[in-house]
C-alpha positions as CSV (number, residue, x, y, z in Angstrom):
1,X,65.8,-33.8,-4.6
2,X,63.5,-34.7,-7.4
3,X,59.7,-33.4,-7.2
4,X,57.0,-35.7,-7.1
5,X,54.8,-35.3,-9.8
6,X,52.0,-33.9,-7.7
7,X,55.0,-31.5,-6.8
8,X,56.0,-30.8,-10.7
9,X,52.3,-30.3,-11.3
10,X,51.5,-27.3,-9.2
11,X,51.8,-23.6,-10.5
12,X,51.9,-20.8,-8.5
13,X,48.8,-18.0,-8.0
14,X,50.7,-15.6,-11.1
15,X,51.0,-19.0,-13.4
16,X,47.9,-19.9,-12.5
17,X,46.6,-16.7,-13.7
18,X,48.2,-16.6,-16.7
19,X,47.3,-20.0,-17.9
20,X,43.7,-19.5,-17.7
21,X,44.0,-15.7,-19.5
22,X,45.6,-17.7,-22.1
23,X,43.0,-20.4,-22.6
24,X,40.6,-17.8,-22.3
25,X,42.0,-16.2,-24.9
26,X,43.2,-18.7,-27.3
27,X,40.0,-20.8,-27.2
28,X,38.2,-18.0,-28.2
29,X,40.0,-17.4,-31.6
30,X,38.8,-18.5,-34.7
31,X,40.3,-21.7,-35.2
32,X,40.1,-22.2,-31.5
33,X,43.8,-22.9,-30.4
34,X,45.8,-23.5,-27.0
35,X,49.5,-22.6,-27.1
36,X,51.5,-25.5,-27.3
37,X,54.1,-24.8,-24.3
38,X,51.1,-26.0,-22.3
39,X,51.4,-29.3,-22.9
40,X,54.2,-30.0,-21.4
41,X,53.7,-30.5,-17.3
42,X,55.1,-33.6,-15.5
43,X,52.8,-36.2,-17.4
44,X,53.1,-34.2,-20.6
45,X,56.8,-34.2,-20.6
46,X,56.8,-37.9,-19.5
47,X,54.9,-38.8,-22.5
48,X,56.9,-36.8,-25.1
49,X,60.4,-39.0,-23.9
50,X,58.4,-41.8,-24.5
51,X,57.5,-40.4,-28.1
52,X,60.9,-39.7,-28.9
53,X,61.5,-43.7,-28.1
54,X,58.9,-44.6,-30.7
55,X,60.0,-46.4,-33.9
56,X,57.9,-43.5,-35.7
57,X,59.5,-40.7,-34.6
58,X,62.8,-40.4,-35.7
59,X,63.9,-37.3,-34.5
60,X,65.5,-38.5,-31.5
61,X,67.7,-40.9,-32.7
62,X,68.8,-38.8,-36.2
63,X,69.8,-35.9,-33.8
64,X,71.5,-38.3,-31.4
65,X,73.6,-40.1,-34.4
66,X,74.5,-36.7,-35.7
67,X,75.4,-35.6,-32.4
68,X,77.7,-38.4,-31.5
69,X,79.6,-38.7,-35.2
70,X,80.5,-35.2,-34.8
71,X,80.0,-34.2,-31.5
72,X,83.8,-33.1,-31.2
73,X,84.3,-31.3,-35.0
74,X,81.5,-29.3,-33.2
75,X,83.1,-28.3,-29.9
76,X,86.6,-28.5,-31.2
77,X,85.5,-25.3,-33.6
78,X,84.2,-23.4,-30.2
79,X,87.3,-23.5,-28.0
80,X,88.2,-21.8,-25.3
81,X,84.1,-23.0,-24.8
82,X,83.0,-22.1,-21.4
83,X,79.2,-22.1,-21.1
84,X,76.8,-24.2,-22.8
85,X,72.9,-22.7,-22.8
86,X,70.2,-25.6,-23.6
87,X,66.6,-24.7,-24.5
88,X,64.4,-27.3,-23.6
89,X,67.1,-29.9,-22.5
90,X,65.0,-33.0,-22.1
91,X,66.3,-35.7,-20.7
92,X,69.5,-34.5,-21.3
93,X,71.0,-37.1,-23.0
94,X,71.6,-34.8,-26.2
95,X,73.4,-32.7,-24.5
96,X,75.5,-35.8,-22.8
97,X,76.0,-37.1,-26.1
98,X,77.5,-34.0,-27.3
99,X,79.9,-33.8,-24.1
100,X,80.8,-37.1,-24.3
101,X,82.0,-37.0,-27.6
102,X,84.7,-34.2,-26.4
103,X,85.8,-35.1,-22.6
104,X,88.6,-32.1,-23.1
105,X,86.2,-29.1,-23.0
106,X,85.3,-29.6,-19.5
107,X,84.8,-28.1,-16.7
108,X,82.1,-26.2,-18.2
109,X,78.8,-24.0,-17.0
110,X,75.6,-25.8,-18.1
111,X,73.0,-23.5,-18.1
112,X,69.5,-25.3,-18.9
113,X,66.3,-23.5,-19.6
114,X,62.9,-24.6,-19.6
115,X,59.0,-24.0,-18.0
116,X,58.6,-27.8,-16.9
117,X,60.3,-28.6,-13.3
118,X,59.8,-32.5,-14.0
119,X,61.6,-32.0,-17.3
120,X,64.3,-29.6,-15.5
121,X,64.8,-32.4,-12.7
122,X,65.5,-34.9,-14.9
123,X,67.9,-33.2,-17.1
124,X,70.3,-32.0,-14.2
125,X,70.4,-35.2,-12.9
126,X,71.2,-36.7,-15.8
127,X,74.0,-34.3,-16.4
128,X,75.1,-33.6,-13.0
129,X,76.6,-37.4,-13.4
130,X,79.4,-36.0,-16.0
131,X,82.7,-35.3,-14.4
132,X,83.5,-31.6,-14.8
133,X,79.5,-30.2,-15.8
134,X,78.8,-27.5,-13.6
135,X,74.5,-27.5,-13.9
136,X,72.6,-24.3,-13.2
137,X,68.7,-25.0,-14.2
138,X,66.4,-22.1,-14.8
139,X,62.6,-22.6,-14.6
140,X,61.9,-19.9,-17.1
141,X,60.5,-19.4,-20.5
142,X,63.0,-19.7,-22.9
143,X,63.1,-15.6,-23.5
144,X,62.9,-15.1,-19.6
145,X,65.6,-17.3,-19.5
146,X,68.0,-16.0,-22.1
147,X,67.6,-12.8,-20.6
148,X,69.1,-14.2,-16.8
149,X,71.9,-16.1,-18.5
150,X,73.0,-12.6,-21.1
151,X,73.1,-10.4,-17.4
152,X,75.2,-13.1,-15.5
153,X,78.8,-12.6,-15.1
154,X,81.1,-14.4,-18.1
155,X,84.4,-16.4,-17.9
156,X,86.8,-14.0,-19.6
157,X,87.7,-15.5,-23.2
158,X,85.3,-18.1,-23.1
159,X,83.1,-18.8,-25.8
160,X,79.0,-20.0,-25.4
161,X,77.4,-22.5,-27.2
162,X,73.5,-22.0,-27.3
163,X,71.6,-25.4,-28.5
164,X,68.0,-25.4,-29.6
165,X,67.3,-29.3,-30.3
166,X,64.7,-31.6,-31.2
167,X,63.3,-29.9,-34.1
168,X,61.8,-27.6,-31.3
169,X,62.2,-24.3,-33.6
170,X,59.3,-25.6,-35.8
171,X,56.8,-25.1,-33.0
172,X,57.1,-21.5,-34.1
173,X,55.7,-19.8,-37.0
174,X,58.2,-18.2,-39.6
175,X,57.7,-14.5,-37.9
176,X,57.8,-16.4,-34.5
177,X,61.0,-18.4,-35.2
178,X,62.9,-15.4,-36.6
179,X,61.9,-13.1,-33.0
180,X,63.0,-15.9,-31.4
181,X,66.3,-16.7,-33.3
182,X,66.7,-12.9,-32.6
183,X,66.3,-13.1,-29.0
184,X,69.0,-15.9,-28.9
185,X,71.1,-13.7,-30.9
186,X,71.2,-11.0,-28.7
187,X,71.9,-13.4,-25.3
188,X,75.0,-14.0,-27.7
189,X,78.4,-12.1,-27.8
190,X,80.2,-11.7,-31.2
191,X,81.9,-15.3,-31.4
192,X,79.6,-17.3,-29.6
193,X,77.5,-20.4,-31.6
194,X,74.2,-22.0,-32.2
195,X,73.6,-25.2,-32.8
196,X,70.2,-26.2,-34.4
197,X,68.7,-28.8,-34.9
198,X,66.0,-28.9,-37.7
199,X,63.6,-31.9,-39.2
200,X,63.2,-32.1,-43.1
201,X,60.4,-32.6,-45.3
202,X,59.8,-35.8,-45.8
203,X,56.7,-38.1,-47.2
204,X,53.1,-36.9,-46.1
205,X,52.7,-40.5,-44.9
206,X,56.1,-40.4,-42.9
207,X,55.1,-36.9,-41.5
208,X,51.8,-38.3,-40.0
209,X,52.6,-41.9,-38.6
210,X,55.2,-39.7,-37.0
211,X,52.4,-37.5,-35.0
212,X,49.8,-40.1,-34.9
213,X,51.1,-43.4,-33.6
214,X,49.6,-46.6,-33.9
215,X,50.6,-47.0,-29.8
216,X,48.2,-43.9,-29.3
217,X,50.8,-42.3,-27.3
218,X,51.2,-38.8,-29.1
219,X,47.2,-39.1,-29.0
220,X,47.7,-39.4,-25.3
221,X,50.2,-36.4,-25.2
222,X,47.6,-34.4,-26.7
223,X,44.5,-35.1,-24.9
224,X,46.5,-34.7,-21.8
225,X,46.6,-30.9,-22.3
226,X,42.8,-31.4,-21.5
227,X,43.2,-33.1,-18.2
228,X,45.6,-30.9,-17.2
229,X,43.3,-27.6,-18.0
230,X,40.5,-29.6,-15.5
231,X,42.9,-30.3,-13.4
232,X,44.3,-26.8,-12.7
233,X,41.6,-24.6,-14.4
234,X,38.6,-26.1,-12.4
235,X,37.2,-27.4,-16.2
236,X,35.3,-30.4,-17.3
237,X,36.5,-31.7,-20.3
238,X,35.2,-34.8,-20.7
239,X,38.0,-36.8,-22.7
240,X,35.6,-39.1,-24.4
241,X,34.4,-36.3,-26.4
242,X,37.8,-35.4,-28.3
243,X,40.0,-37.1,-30.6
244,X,43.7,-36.3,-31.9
245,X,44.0,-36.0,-35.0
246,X,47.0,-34.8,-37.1
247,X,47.7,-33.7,-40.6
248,X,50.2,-32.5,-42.8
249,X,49.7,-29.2,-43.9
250,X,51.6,-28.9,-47.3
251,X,51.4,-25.3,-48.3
252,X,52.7,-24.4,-45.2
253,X,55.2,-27.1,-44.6
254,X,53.7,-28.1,-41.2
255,X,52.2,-31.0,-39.2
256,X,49.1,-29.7,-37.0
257,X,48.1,-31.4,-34.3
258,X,43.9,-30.8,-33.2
259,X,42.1,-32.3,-30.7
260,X,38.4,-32.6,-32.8
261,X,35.2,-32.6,-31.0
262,X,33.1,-35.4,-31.8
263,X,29.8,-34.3,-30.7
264,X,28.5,-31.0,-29.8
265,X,29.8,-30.1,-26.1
266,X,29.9,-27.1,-23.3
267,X,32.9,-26.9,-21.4
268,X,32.9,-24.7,-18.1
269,X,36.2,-23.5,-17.7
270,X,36.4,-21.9,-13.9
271,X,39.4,-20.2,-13.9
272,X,38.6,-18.4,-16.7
273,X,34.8,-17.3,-16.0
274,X,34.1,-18.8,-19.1
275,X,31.7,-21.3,-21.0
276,X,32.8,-22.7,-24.5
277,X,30.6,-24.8,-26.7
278,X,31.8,-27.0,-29.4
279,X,30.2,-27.9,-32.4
280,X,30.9,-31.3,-33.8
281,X,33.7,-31.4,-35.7
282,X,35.1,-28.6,-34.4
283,X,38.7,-28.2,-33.5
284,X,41.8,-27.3,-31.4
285,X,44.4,-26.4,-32.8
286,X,47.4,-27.2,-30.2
287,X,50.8,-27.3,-32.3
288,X,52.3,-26.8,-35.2
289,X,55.5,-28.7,-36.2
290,X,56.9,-27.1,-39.7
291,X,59.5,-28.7,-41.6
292,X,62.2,-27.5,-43.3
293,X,64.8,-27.8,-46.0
294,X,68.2,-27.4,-45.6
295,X,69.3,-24.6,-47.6
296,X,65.9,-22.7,-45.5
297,X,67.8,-23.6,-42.4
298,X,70.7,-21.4,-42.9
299,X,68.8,-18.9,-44.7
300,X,66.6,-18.5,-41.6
301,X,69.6,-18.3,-39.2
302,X,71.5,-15.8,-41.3
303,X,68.4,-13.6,-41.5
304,X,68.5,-13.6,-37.5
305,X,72.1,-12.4,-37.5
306,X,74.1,-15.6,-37.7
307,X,76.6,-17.1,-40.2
308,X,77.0,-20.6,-41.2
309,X,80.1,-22.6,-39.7
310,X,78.6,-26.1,-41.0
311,X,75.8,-28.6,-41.7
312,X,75.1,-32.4,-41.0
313,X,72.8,-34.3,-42.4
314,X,70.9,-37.4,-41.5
315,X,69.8,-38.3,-45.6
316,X,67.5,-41.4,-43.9
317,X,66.2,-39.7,-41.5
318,X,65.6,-36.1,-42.9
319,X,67.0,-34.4,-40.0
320,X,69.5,-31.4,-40.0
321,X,71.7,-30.1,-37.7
322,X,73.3,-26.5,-38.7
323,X,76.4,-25.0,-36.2
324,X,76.1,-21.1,-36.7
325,X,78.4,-18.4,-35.3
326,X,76.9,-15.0,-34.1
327,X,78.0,-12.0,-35.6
């Protein structure tokens, strides 16, 4: 049955917990931050699929197009393929496109990992609508949930495709990406795959209009991170008082999203037993998108214990996907 979103929104007494010792924490550094896995609850996650449907944002539709051109050179290279993993599945329609481009590999176990119910929810129902998908969601950080899917019993012979799409791998930092294209490694058997999707550096103007819409709904997505810290954290953000604002970091090859003060504010967060003031100007620091090239796609994955099988590129869209086989 799917949740309501009042449903979707709650968080149990141990996540409650943990979310406010991390916006303790994280608020507190200098540049204040707030990780960016916290952005996604039931209205967060709503609002990102409706980013990804923005003429802006390209991602989407670049990974899609790759994905249905050669949906089946990629699954036709992983036979006997027996489980799929997906790490942050979305909607699911990736991962339907993919499928549907090869109706011979099924049945298949669909494992799908993620922290949002609402964004769980609708991904197994969009999936459970393929003939042949066996669906198996996991509520879990992505590490949490690698670790359940590695200890679970195996179909003899058959190989696992892992698939961390949506550009989602520049959230992390270059030490952070490689622990984490470690961790997927070693949820892997000799044999199994990756397939990654990665964006490309394109134009700073590009890059921005990307993350700063002219509909104001990434600006939405971002402010949202506010409501929901009143909303379960007992704070009083008032929204009125922050902007979005994004920019294109070049030496680093990443877009940053903030959310910048515009006059000097106190916020009272409950939860946390803590007061925060904000000078004007001031900022928060909630995500980091870095970009890539293509060659430093496949160097990052064969640093993490992968080699390359192949690459597709979208050359209008900047967008990458790389297939890599653990070994």
């Amino acid at each position: 049955m799917r949740p309501s979103a009042a449903h979707a929104n709650q968080l149990t007494r141990a996540e409650r917990q943990a979310f406010a010792v991390d916006v303790e924490d994280y608020l507190t550094r200098s540049p204040r931050q707030l990780p960016s896995r916290y952005l996604y609850d039931a209205l967060g996650s709503a609002l990102f699929e409706a980013i990804c449907e923005l003429p802006w944002y390209g991602i989407t539709r670049a990974e899609r197009a790759l994905l249905e051109q050669h949906g089946a050179e990629i699954l036709a290279r992983l036979q006997p393929l027996s489980t799929l993993v997906e790490l942050g599945p979305g909607s699911g329609a990736k991962l339907a496109t993919l499928l549907d481009a090869c109706p011979s590999t099924r049945p298949v176990a669909v494992h799908l990992i993620d922290v949002s119910a609402a964004a769980l929810d609708l991904s197994a129902r969009t999936l459970r609508e393929i003939d042949g998908v066996h669906v198996v969601p996991h509520q879990a950080t992505y590490e949490a949930g690698l670790l359940e899917i590695a200890s679970a019993p195996r179909a003899p012979g058959g190989r696992t495709l892992a698939l961390f799409l949506g550009s989602n791998i520049g959230n992390f930092d270059p030490p952070g990406a490689h622990v984490f294209l470690r961790d997927i490694r070693a949820s892997l058997l000799a044999g199994d795959a990756l397939l990654l999707g990665a964006d490309l550096v394109k134009p700073e103007r590009d890059l921005v209009t990307a993350y700063d819409d002219p509909l104001g709904i990434t600006a939405a997505f971002n402010r949202n991170l506010l409501v929901r810290i009143n909303r379960e954290l007992g704070a009083d953000f008032r929204l009125e008082d922050f902007a979005h604002r994004a920019v294109w970091n070049p030496a680093n090859a990443r877009v940053e999203m903030h959310l910048v003060s515009r006059a000097q504010a106190r916020v009272r967060i409950h939860a946390a037993s803590v007061d925060v003031l904000f000078e004007t100007g001031e900022t928060i620091w909630t995500e980091s998108s870095y970009k890539y090239e293509p060659g430093g796609v496949v160097a990052m994955l064969e640093r993490a214990g992968f080699e390359r099988v192949d690459q597709w590129i979208d050359r209008s869209a900047r967008f990458a996907i790389t297939l890599v086989r653990a070994v």
